[in-house]
Structures are given as C-alpha cells and as structure tokens.
N, C-alpha and C positions, 0 to 999 in steps of 0.2 A: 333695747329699751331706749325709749328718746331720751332728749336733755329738756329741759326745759328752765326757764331762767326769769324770777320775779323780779323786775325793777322795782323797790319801793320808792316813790314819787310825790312830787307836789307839784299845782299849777304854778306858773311865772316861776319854775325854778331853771334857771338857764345850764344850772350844773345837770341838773337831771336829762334836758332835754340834749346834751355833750354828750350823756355816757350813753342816752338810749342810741344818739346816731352811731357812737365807736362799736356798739356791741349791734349792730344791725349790719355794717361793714363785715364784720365775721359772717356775717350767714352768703356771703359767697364761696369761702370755703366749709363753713363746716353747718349741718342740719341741725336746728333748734328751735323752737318757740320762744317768743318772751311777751312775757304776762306783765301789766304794771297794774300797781298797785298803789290807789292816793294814800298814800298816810292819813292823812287829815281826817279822811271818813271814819277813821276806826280810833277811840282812845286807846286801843290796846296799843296798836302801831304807832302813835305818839308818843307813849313811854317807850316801845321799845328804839323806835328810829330818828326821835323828831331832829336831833341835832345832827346825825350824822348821814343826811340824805343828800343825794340819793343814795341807795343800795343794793346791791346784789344778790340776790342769792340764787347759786346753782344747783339743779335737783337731778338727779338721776340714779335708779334704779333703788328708787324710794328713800335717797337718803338728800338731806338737804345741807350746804356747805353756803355760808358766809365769803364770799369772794374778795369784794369791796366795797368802797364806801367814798364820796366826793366826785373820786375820777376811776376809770374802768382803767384794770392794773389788765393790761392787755396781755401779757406775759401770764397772769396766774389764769387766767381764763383758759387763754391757749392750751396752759397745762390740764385745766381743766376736762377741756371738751379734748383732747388728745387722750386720757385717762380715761374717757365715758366709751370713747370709740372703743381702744384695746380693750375694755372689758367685753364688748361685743364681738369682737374679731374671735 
C-alpha cells in the first residue's frame, strides 16, 4: 500500500512552504505522494487547522495519523514511513 501525506496549507505561509520543501527532501529515500490542501477553502479545515498550520497528515493502509504541525518533526515521519514499509515487507 503506498503512503501518502496531506499538507494542510495556506498561501504566503512561509512555514508551510519550509515543511512542504523538508518532506519533498524525503522522497529521495523513501516513495510517497503529498497532497496539499488550502485550509482557507474549506471552513471545516479552518476550525479544524486554522492556527496550527501547516499540518501533516500521514495516511496508509487506510488509516490516517496526525504527524505534525509548524515544523516537519523529521524524526516522526521517518518513523513513520519506516512503519508503512515493514508492514509491506
């Protein structure tokens, strides 16, 4: 099953545009997709993300996990997407 991972986002957000470049750096070693997603467009995503963007979330093998939030915790990712592999292996 792949990974795949929603940035939740906003335009002129320079934290956002930080963690989308940290977690793109990943995909030299490890296979992923990432999805972003404005906040702004949706009010759902406004109550749920407005202060704490951007945000993470990693999905695989139908289940979705909250990662982080501000700054890409490179270390939980890692653990992350090293967890998605071994369940494929």
């Amino acid at each position: 099953m792949a990974v795949e991972f929603t940035l939740f986002s906003r335009t002129y957000c320079h934290l956002c545009d930080d963690m989308l470049a940290a977690l793109q750096a990943l995909q030299a070693e490890f296979l992923f997709t990432v999805r972003i997603e404005d906040v702004d467009a949706d009010p759902a995503l406004v109550a749920l993300y407005d202060e704490l963007v951007p945000v993470l979330v990693g999905r695989h093998a139908g289940v979705e996990t909250r990662l982080c939030h501000y700054f890409l915790d490179e270390e939980g990712v890692r653990g992350f997407l090293r967890g998605a592999v071994a369940t494929v292996a």
